[in-house]
N, C-alpha and C positions, 0 to 999 in steps of 0.2 A: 663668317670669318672676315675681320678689317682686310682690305688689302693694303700694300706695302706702299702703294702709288700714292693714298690717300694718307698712312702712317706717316711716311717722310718727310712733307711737307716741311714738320718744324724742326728733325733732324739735319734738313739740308740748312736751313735759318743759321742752327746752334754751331753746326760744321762752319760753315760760312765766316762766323762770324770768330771763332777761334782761329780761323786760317789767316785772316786780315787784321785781326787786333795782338796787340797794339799795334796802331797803325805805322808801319814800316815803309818811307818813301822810296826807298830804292826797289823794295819790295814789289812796290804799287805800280810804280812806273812801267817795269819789265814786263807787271802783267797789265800794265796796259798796252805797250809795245806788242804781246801777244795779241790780244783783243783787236787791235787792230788788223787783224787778218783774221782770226775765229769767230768776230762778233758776236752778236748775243740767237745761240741756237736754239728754233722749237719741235714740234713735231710736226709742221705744218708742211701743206703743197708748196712747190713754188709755182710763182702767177706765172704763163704762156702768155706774149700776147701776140695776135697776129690778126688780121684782115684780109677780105677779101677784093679783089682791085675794083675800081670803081665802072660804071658800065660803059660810060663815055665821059673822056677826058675833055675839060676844058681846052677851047684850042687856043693857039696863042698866034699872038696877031701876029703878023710880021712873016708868017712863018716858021718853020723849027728852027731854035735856036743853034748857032755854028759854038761847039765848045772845043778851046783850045785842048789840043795835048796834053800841056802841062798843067790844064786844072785838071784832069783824069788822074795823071800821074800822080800829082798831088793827093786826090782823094783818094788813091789806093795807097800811095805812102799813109797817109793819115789810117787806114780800115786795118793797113799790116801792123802796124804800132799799136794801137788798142787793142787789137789782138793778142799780139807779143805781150803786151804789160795786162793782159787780163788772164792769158796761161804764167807768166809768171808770180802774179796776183795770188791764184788757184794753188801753183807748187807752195809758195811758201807758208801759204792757210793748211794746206793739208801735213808738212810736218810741224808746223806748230801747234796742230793738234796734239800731237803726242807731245808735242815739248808743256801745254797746257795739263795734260795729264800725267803727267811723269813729276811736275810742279805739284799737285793736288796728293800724288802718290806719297812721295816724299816730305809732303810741308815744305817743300826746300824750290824758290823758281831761281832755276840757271839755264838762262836760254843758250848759252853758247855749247855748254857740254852737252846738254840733253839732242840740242837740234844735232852735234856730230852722231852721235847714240840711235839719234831716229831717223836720219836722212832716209835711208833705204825703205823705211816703210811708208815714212811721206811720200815717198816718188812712186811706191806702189797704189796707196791712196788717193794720190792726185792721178795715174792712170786710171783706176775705177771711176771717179768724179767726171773725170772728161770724156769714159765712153757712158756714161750713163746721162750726160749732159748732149753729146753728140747722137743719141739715140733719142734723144725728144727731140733733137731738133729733127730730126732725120723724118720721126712723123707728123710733124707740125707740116716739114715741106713737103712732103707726097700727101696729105690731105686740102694743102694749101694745091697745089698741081694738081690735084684731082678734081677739086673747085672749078679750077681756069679753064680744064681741060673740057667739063660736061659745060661751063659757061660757054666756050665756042664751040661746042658738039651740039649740047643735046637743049640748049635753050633756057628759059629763065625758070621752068616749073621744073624741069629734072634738076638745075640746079638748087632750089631752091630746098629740094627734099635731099640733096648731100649734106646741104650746109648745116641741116637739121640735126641731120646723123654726127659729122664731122666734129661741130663743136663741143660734143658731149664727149665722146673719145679724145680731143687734143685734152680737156680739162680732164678727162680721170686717166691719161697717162700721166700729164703733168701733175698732178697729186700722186700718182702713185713714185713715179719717179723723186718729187718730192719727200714723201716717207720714205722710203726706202734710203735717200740721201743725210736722212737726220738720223734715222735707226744706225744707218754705219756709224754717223759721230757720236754719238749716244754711247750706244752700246758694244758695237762691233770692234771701234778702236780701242777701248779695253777690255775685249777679248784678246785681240791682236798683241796688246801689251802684258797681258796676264801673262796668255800659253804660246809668245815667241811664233806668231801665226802669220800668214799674209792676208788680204781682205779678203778672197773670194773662200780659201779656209780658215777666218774668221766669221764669215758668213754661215758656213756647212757646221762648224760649230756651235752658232747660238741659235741655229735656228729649229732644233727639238726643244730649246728652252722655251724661243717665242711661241713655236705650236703650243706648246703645255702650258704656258702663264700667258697667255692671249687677253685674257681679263686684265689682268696685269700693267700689262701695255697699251692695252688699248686706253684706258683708266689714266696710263703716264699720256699718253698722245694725245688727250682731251689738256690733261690740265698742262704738261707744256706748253700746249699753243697757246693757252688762256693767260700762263703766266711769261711766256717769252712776249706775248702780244702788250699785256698790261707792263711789263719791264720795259722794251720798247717804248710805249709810250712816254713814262715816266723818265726816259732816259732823256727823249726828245724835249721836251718842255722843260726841261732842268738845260740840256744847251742849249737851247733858246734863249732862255734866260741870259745865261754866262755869255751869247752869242752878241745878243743887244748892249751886254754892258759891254763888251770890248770895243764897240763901236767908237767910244769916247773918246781911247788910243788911238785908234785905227784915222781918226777925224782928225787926230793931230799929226801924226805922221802925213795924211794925204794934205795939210796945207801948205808944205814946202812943196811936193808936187805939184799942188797949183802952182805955186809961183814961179814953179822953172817951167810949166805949161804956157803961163804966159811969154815966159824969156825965150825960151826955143820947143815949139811943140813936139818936136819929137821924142827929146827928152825927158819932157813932162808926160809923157802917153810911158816911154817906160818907165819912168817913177809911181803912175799911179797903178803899172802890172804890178812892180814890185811888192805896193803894200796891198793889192788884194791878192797877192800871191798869200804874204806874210797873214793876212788876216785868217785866208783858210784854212790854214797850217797855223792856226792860234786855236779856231774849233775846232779841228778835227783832232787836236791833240787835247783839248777840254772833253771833246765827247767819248776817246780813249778812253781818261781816266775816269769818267762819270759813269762807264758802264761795264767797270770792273766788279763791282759786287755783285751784280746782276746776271753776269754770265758766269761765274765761279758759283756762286748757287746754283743755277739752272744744272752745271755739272755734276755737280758737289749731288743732288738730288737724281740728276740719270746713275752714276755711281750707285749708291743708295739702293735704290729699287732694283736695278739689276744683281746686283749681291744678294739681294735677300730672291731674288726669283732663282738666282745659283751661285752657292756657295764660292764654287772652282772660279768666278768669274770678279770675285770682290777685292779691289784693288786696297780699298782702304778701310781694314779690319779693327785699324786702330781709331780711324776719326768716328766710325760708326759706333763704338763700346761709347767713349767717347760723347757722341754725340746722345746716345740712347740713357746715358742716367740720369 
């Protein structure tokens, strides 16, 4: 028996490609507005990274350095902001998922109605994501403490046999946590949107499906990573490209910068923020829309296979008739 992981492949192509053509710019743009906070999903871990402190620290001449107050203050200003804009980052990626899938539902993308439509389940989604993000961290930092702790206990041979054990458990929580985090957007978010669910009972829902079609998914988890990783790449080397030729512009806007650099430097250091401000915000609005096919597939084919693993779960009945003659 074909499985359905392997079936869809060119169903999610044909889908794909009647959702985007004829090519509609307004269309595009929105969903690359989305994109930009959904980016392109696979089935994969996400990387941990962390170290073990060094045994003995270089010392520093002079003495220990005296640091003022105000660069602390500073750099915890600086840690609460990146914070704040990385949880507010996190909220708006999690209801635009559904506003991403409510678009695919539909044929129809209208971020402002759908996002009023989905708030409430975005905010319950973005709770899930941040404890399930806060509990790897949670064991990364009691295996990283438990490192330091047998490092000033028990010596460098009892440490050396934690770190053994340690790093193997931070890597297969962080994959697990990983899967687990793509299978919600995958799958679980349209369950959630099927049967009017929240995440932890859209979990309790798909998951006699996942036991029973385990081949299934496993089959999808192999080649999403294969194809979110190859998409990925291809997305990369395409703004690369578009990233070098902007330069040309970018070179001409910064030569009036030099020249007020030379008239008064202060003002020439913020004319040349200004254009590699504008320049970043030239690629990252090129890489947006470059990697809108690529994620509306990668969806368009999670959809797909979960339909066909349960019926009760198939959002889009008509793109699959559709896609399958």
């Amino acid at each position: 028996m074909t499985l359905a992981a392997l079936d869809r492949l060119d169903d999610a192509y044909r889908a794909t490609g009647a959702f985007l053509r004829p090519v509609d710019r307004s269309r595009w743009l929105r969903l690359a507005l989305i994109g930009l906070f959904v980016g392109l999903p696979t089935a994969a871990g996400s990387g941990v990274q962390w170290s073990t402190p060094a045994s003995d620290p270089a010392p520093t001449p002079g003495g220990p350095v005296d640091v003022s107050p105000v660069v602390w203050i500073a750099v915890a200003a600086a840690v609460v902001v990146a914070v704040a804009l990385a949880l507010a980052f996190t909220l708006v990626g999690s209801v635009m998922e559904f506003v991403l899938y409510e678009s695919l539902r539909r044929e129809s993308v209208r971020v402002r109605a759908y996002w009023r439509r989905h708030f409430g389940r975005g905010v319950r989604l973005f709770g899930f994501r941040l404890a399930v993000g806060l509990a790897v961290l949670l064991t990364v930092a009691l295996l990283v403490g438990a490192v330091v702790l047998s490092l000033a206990a028990a010596g460098d041979a009892a440490t050396l046999v934690l770190v053994v054990v340690a790093v193997p458990v931070a890597l297969v929580v962080a994959l697990v946590a990983g899967v687990v985090g793509s299978f919600t957007t995958a799958f679980v978010v349209p369950v959630m949107l099927a049967e009017d669910r929240g995440v932890l009972a859209g979990w309790r829902r798909f998951w006699p499906t996942l036991t029973r079609e385990w081949r299934e998914f496993l089959v999808y988890a192999i080649l999403a990573f294969v194809l979110g990783t190859v998409g990925a790449a291809a997305v990369g080397v395409v703004v690369a490209l578009l990233a070098a030729v902007l330069l040309l512009p970018t070179a001409v806007l910064a030569a009036p910068a030099f020249a007020l650099f030379l008239l008064a430097e202060p003002l020439g250091i913020a004319a040349f923020v200004v254009v590699g401000l504008v320049y970043v915000l030239a690629v990252v609005a090129v890489a947006a829309v470059v990697q809108v096919p690529v994620f509306v597939y990668l969806r368009y084919y999670a959809l797909l296979v979960l339909g066909d693993a349960n019926e009760a779960f198939d959002l889009i009945p008509e793109q699959r008739a559709a896609a399958s003659d």
